[in-house]
C-alpha positions in Angstrom: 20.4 29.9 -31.6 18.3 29.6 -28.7 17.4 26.1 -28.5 18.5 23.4 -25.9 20.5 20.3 -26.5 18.5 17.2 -25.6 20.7 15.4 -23.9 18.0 12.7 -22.7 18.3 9.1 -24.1 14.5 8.8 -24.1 11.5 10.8 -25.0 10.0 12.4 -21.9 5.9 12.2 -22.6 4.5 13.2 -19.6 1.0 11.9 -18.3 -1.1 13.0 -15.6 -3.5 10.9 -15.3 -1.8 8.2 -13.4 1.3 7.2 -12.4 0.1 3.4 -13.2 -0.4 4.1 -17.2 2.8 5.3 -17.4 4.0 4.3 -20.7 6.8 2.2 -21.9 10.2 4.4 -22.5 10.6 4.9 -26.1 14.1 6.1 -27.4 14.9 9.5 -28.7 17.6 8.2 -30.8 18.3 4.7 -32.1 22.0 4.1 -32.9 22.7 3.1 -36.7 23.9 -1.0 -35.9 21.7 -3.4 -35.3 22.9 -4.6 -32.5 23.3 -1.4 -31.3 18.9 -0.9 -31.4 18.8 -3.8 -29.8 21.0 -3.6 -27.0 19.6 -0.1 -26.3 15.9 -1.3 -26.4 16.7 -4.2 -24.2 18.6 -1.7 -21.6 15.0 0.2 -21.7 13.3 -2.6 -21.2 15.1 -3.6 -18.2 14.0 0.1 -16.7 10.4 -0.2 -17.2 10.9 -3.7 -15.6 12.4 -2.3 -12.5 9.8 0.6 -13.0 7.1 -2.4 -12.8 8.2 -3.8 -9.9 8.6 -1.0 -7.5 5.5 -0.2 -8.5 4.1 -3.9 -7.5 5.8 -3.8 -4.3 4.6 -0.3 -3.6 1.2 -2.1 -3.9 1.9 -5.0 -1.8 3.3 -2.7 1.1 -0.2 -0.3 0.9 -2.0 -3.8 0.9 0.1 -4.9 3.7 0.1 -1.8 6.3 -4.3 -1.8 5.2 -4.7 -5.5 6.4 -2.3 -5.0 9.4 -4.4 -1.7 10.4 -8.0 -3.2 9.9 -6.2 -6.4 11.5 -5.3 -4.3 14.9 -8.9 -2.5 14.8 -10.3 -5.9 14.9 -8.3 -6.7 18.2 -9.3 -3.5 19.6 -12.9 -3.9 19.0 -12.8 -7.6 20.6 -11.0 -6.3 23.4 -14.0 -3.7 23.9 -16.2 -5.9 23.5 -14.9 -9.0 25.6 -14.6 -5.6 28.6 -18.2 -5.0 28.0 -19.5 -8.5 28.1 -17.4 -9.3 31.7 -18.6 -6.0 32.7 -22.4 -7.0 32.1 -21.7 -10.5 34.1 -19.8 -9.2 37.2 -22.8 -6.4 37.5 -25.5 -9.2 36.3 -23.8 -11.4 39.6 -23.4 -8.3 42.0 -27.2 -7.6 41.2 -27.8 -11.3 42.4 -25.3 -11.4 45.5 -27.6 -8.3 46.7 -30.7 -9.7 46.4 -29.6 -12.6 47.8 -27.5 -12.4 50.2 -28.9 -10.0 53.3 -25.9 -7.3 54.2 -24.3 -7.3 51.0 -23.3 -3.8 49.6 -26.9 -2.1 50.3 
């Protein structure tokens, strides 16, 4: 007798597809009482709850950390672009002053 006790409370049913389609836990032995069925489904319930909502706040952190990176490449690229816009002017008003004004930086 080679065979391994299953000492799970639940069937395991492994999927790889996604970690998002993960179905609901199903148990691998209901007790005989009624009450019994129901308190252990309602216990498994409250784990694919909990399941559900680390999940959703998984979610909400990759959503966060993607808007707070595109949020500081924005800034970066204004900054780059405000540089390059005072650059133009003080080199668009040196390009004056020297046409202008005799002596200036020949």
């Amino acid at each position: 007798m080679n065979q391994k006790k299953q000492t799970s409370i639940t069937q395991s049913k492994n999927r790889w597809l996604s970690r998002w389609l993960e179905p609901e836990t199903i148990p691998a032995v209901l007790p005989r009482s009624k009450t019994g069925q129901l308190a252990l489904r309602a216990k498994l319930a409250n784990i694919d709850a909990e399941r559900a909502v680390e999940r959703a706040y998984q979610a909400e952190i990759l959503r966060a950390k993607a808007i707070t990176d595109a949020m500081f490449k924005s800034g970066k690229a204004l900054k780059y672009s405000i540089r390059s816009s005072m650059r133009q002017i003080l080199l668009y008003t040196e390009s004056a002053r020297r046409s202008f004004e005799p002596g200036y930086r020949n």
